[in-house]
DSSP file (Angstrom, degrees, kcal/mol; ACC not computed):
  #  RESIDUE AA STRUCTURE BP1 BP2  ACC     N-H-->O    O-->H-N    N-H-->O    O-->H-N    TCO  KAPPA ALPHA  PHI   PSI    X-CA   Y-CA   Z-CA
    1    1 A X              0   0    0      0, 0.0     2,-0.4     0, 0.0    51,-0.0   0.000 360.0 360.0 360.0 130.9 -168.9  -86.9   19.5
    2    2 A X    >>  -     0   0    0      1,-0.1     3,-3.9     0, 0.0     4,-2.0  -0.519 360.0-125.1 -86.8 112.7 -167.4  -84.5   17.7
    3    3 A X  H 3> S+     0   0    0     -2,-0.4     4,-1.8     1,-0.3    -1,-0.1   0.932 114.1  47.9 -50.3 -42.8 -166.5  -85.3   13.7
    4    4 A X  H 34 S+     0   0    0      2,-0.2    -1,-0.3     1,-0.2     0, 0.0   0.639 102.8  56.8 -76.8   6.3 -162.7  -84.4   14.3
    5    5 A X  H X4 S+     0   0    0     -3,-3.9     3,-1.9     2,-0.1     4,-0.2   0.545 113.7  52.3-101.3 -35.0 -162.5  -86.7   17.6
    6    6 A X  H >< S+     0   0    0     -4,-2.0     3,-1.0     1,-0.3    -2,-0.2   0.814  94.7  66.5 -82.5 -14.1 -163.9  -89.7   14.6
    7    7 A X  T 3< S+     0   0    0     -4,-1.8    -1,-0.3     1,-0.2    -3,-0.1   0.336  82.3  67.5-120.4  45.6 -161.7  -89.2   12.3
    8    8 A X  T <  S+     0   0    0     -3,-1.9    -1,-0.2     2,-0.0    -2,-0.2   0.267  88.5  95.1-101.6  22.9 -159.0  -90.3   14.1
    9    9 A X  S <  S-     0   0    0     -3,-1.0     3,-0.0    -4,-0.2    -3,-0.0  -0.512  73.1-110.0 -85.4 160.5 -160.5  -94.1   14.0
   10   10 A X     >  -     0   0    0     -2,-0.1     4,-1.6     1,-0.1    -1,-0.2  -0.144  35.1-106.7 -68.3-179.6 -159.9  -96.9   12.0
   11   11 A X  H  > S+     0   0    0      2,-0.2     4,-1.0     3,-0.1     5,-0.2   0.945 121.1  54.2 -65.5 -57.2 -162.5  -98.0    9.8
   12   12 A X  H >> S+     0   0    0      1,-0.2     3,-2.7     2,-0.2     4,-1.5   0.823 108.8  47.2 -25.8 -87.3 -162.9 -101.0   12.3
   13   13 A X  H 3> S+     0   0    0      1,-0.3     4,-2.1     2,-0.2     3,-0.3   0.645 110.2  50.8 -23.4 -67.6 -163.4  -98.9   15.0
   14   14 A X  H 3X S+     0   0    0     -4,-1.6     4,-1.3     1,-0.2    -1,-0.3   0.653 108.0  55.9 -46.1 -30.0 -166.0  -96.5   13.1
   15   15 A X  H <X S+     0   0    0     -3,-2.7     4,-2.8    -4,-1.0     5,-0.3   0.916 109.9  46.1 -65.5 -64.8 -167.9  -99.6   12.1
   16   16 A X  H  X S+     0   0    0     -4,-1.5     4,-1.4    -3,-0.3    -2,-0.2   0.871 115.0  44.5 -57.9 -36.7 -168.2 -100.5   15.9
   17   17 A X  H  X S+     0   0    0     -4,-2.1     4,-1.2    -5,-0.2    -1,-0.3   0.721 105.4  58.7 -99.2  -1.0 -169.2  -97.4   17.1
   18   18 A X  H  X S+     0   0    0     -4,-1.3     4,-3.5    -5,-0.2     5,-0.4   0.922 106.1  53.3 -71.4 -34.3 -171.5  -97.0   14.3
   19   19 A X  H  < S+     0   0    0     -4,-2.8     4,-0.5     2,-0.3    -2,-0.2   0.795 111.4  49.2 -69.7 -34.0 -173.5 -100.5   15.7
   20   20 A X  H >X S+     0   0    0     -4,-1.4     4,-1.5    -5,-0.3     3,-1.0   0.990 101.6  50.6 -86.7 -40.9 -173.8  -99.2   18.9
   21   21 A X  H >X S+     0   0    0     -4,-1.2     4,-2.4     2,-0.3     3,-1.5   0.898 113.3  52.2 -18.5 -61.9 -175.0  -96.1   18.5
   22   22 A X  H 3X>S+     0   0    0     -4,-3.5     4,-0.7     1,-0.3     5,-0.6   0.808 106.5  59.3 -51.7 -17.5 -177.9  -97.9   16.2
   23   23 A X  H <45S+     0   0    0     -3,-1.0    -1,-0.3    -4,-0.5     4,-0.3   0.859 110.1  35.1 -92.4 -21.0 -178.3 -100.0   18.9
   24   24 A X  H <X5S+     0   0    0     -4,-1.5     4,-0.9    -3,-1.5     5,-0.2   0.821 106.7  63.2 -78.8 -30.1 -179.1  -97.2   21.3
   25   25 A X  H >X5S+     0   0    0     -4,-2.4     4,-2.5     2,-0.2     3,-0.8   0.925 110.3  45.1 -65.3 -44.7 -181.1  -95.1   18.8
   26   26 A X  H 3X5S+     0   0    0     -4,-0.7     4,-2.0     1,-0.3     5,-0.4   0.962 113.6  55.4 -76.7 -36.8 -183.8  -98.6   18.7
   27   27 A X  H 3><S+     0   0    0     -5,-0.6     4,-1.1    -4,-0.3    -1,-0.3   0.963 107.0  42.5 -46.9 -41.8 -183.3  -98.5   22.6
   28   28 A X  H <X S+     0   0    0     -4,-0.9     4,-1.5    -3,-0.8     5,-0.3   0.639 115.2  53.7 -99.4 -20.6 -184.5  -94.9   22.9
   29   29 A X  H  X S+     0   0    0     -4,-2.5     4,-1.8    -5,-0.2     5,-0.4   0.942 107.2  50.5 -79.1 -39.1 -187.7  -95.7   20.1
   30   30 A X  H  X S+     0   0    0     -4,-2.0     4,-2.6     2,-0.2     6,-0.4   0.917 117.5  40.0 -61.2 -72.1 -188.9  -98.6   22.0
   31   31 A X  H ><>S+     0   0    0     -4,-1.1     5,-1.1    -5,-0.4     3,-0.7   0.684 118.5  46.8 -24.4 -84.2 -188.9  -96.1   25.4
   32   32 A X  H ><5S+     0   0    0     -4,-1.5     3,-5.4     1,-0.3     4,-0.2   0.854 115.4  44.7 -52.0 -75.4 -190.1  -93.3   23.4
   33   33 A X  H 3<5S+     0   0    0     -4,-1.8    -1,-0.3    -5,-0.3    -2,-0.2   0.845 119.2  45.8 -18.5 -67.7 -193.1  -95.9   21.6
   34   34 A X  T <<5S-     0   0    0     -4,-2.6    -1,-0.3    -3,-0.7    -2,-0.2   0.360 121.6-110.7 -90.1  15.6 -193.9  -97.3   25.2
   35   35 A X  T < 5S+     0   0    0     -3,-5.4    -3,-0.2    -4,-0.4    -1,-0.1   0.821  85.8 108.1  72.6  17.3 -193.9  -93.7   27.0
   36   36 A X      < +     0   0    0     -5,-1.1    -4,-0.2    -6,-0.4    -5,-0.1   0.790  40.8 105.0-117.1  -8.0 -191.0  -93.7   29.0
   37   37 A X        -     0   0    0     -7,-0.2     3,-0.1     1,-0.2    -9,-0.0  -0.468  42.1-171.8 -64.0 144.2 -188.5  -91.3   27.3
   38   38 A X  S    S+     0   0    0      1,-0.2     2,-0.6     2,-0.0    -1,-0.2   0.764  72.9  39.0 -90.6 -46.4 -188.2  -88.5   29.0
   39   39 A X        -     0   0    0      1,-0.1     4,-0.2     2,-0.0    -1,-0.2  -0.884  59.6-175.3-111.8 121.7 -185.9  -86.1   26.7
   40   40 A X  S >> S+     0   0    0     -2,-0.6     3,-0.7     1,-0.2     4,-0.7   0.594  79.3  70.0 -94.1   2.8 -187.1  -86.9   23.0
   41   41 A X  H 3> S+     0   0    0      1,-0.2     4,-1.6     2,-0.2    -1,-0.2   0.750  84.0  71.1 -73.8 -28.8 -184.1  -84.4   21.5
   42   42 A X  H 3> S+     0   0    0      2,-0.2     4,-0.8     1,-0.2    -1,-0.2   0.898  90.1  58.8 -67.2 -18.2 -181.8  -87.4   22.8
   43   43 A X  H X> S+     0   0    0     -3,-0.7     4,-2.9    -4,-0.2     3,-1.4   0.986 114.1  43.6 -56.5 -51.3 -183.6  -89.6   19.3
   44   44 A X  H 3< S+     0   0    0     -4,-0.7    -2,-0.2     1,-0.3    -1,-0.2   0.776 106.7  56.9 -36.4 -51.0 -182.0  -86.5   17.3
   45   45 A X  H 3X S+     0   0    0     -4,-1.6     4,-1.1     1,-0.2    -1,-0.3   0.471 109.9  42.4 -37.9 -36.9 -179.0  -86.6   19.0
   46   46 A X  H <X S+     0   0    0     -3,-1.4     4,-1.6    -4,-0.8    -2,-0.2   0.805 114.8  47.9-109.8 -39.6 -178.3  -90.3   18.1
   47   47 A X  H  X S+     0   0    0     -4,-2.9     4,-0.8     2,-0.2    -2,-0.2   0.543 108.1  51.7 -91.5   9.7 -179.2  -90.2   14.7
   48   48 A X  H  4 S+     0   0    0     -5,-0.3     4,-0.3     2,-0.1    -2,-0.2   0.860 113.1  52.8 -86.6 -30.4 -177.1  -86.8   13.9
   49   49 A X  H >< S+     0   0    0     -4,-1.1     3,-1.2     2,-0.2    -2,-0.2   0.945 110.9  45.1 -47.9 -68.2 -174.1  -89.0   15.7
   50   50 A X  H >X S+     0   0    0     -4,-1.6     4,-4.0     2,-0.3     3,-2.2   0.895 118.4  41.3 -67.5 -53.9 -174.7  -92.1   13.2
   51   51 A X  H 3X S+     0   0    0     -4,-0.8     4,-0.7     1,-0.3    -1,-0.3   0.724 107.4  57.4 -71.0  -3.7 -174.9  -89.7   10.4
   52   52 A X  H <4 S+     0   0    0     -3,-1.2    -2,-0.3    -4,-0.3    -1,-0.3   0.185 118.8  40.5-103.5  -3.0 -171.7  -87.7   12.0
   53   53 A X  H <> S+     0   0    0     -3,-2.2     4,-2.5     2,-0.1     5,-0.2   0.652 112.8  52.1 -85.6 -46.0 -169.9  -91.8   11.5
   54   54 A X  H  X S+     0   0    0     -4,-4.0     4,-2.8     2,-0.2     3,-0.3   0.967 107.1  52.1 -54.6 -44.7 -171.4  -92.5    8.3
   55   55 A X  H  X S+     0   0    0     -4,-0.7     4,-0.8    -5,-0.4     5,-0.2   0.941 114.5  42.8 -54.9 -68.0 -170.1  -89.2    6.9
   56   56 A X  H  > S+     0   0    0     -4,-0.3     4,-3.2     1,-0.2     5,-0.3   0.803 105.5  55.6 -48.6 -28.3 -166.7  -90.0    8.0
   57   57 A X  H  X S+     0   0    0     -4,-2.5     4,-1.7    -3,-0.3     5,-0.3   0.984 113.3  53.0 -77.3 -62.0 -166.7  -93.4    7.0
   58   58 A X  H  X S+     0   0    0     -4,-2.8     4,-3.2     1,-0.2    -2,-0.2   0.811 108.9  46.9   9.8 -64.9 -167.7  -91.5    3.4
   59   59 A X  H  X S+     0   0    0     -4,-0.8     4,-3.0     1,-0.3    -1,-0.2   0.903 105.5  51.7-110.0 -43.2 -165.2  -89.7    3.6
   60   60 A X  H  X S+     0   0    0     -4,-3.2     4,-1.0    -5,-0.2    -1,-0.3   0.801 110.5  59.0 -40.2 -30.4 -162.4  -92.5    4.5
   61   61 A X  H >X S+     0   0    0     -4,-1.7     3,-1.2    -5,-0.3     4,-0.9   0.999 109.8  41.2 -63.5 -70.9 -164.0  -94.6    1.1
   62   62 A X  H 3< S+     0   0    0     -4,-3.2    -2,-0.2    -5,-0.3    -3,-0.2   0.803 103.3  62.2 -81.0 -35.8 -163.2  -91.8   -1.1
   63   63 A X  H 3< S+     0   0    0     -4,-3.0    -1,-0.3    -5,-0.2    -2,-0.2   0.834 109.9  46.8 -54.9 -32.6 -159.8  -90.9    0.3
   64   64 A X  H <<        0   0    0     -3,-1.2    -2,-0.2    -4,-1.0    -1,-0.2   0.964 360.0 360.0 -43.6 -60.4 -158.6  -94.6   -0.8
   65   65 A X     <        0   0    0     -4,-0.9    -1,-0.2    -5,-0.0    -2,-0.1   0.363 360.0 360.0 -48.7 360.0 -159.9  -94.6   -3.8
């Protein structure tokens, strides 16, 4: 997901799609830990996402203020 397709969410929304995403990134460690992941770029992938939410949610904070 693309940083300019996220900030057009609410804060809710960003919240929600940060918790799933975390919730997949610990999905994809247990596979990777127990030998079944196949592609180990997709752990990268999920934590550049979460940090491509956080930022915007950043970036939403400071624009209130």
């Amino acid at each position: 997901m693309k940083a300019s397709e996220l900030k057009g969410k609410s804060a809710g929304e960003l919240v929600e799609l940060e918790r799933q995403l975390r919730d997949e990134l610990f999905r994809l460690r247990m596979k990777h830990y127990s030998g079944q992941l196949q592609s180990v770029s997709e752990l990268r992938k999920k934590r550049r996402a979460i940090a491509r939410v956080k930022t915007v949610q950043s970036q939403l904070k400071n624009q209130a203020s």
